[in-house]
C-alpha positions in Angstrom: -178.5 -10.4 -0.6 -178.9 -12.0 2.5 -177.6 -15.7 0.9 -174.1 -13.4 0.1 -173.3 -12.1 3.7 -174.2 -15.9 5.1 -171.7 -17.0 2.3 -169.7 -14.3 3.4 -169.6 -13.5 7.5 -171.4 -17.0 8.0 -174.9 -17.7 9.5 -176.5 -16.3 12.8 -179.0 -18.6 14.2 -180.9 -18.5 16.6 -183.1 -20.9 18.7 -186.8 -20.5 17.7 -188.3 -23.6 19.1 -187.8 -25.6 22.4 -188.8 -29.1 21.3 -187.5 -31.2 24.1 -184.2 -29.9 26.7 -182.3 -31.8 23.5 -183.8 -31.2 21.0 -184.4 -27.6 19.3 -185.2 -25.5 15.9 -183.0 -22.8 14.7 -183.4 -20.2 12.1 -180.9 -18.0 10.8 -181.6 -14.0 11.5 -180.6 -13.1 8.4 -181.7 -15.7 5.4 -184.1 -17.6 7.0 -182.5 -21.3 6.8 -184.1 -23.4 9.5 -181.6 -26.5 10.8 -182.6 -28.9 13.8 -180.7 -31.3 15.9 -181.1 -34.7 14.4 -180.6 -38.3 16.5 -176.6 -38.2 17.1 -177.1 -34.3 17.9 -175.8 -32.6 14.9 -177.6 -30.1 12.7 -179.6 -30.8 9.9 -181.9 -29.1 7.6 -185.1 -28.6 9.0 -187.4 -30.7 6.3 -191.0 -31.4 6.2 -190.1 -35.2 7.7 -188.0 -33.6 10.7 -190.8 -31.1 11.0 -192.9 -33.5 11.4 -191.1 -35.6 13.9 -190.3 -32.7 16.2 -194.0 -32.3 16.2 -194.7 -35.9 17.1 -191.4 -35.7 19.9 -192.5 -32.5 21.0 -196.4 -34.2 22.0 -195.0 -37.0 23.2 -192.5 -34.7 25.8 -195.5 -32.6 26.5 -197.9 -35.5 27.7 -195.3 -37.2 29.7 -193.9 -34.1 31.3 -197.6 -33.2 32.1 -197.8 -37.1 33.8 -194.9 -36.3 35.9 -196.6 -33.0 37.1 -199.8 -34.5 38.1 -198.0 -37.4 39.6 -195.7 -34.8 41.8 -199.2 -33.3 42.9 -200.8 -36.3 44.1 -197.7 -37.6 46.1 -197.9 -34.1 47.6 -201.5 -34.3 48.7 -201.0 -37.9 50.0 -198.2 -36.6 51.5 -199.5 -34.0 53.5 -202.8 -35.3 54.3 -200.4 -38.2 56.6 
């Protein structure tokens, strides 16, 4: 039933994973399709390969993002202790 009023009114999705500030995973409220944004920034179908990418982008944003942080900090100190 749910397939019909996608057919029908269209799909509502809805962003269910922040991968990176480009980068995200969307699921439809109503049957359940999952899309993601793909290189050139359209939406594709969320398969086990772009599943499996996002999870290897989404590590790689993660440790960098947590290098910036800790390099922020240690300016700070330096900073201040001058």
């Amino acid at each position: 039933m749910p397939r019909i009023y996608c057919n029908i009114f269209g799909h509502d999705y809805h962003v269910t994973k922040k991968v990176t500030r480009h980068v995200k995973e969307y699921t439809c409220s109503k049957c359940k399709k999952e899309l993601t944004t793909n290189s050139n920034g359209d939406l594709t179908a969320l398969t086990p390969n772009f599943k499996e990418i996002n999870e290897v982008l989404e590590k790689i944003h993660a440790v960098r993002n947590q290098r910036l942080q800790d390099k922020i900090v240690t300016s700070s100190i330096s900073a201040s202790a001058v």
